[in-house]
N, C-alpha and C positions, 0 to 999 in steps of 0.2 A: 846055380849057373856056373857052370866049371870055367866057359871061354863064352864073352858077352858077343852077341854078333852084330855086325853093325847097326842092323835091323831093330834089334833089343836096347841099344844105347840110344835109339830116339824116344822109347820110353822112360827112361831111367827120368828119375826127379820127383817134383810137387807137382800137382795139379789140380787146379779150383773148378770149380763145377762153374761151367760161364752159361749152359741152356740145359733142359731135357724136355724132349716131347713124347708122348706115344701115341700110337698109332689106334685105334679098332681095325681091328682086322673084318669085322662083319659089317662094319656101317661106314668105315673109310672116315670116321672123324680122329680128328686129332687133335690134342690135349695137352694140359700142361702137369703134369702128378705136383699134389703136394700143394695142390690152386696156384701152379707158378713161384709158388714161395720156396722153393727149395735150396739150400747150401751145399755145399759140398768136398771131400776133396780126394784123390786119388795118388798114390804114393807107390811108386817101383824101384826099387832098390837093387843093385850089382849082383847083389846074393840070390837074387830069383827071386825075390819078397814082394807081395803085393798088398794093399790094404786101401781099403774104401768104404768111406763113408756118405750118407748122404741123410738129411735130415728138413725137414719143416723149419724154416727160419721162427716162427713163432708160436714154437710148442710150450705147452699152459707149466709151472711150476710143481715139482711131485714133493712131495714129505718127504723129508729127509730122515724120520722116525722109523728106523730099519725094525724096530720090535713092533711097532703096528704095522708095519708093511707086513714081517713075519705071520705076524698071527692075522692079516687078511688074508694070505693067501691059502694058511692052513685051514681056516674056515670055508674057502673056495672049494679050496683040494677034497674036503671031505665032505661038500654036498652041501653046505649054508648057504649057499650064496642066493636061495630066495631069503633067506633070513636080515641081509641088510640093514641096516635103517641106513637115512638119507645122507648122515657122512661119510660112513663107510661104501654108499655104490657111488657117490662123488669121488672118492678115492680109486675105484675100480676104474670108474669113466675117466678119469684124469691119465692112469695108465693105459688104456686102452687108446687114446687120442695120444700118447706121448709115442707107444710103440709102433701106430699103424703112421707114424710121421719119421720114422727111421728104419733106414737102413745101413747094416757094415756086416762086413766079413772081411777076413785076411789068409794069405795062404802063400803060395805062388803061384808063379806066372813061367812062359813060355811063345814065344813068338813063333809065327812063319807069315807064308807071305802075306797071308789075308786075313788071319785071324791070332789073335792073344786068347790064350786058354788060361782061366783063371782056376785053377784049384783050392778049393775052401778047407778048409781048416777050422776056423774058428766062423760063425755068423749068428746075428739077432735069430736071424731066419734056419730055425733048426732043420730046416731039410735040404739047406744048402750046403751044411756038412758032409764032405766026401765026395761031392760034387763037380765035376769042373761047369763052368760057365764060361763059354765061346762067343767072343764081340769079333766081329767086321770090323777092322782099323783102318783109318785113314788122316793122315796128314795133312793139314793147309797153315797157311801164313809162317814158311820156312819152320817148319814143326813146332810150332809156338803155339799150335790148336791140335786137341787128338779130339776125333769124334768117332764114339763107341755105337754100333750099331747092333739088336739081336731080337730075336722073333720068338714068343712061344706061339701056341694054338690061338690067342685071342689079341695079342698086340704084337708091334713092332713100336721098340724105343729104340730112341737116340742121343744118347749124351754127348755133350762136348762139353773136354776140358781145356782151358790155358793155361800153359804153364806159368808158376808162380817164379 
């Protein structure tokens, strides 16, 4: 970001994930992702930097044993994976409930009047790479709340964060 415009220094800082709901688009119920247990936090930086995380407050513990992880996943990769026995698909299900409990990606960012465009760079979510991803902004309680709003084909969510 060569020249911050006024509009872009209201996001500039820290921000904690303070609600997220989503929406069904088909059945008009609305939900809490993450059973309402979610943390979070969102971070814009002068340089046009954006970075967001968002996670399961009480996601289960993974091995810390990078050479068994290694060689599970090369057994996955090359077609064992009915071959398991019962520690090893504990270990599969442990990451499988650790990653479908998190989200991030980072990249930059870009304002106008309605909407921040987030450009991916780096994400969990490998197909959010190269991406940009378009939120609805809006401001309340003297810009101390930003609440992120965006729609695909089957929800609309809503995050609000406060600034830290």
């Amino acid at each position: 970001m060569s020249q911050t415009s006024a509009t872009e220094r209201r996001f500039l800082g820290f921000w904690r994930l303070a609600d997220w709901s989503a929406k069904d688009l088909a059945s008009g119920q609305t939900r809490a992702p993450m059973e309402g247990r979610a943390v979070g936090h969102l971070h814009y930086t002068s340089d046009g930097r954006v970075s967001a995380t968002l996670m399961h407050e009480a996601r289960a513990p993974l091995t810390l044993d990078r050479l068994a992880v290694a060689s599970l996943r090369q057994q996955v990769l090359n077609g064992g994976a009915t071959d398991l026995d019962a520690p090893e698909l504990e270990g599969v299900m442990r990451y499988f409930m650790a990653g479908t409990g998190y989200v991030n990606y980072s990249g930059t960012f870009s304002v106008d009047d309605n909407h921040v465009a987030h450009r991916v760079e780096t994400s969990f979510t490998p197909q959010w790479v190269g991406r940009t991803l378009r939120r609805r902004w809006t401001f309340s309680e003297s810009d101390r709340m930003l609440t992120l709003t965006a729609a695909s084909r089957q929800s609309a969510d809503a995050l609000v964060w406060r600034r830290d």
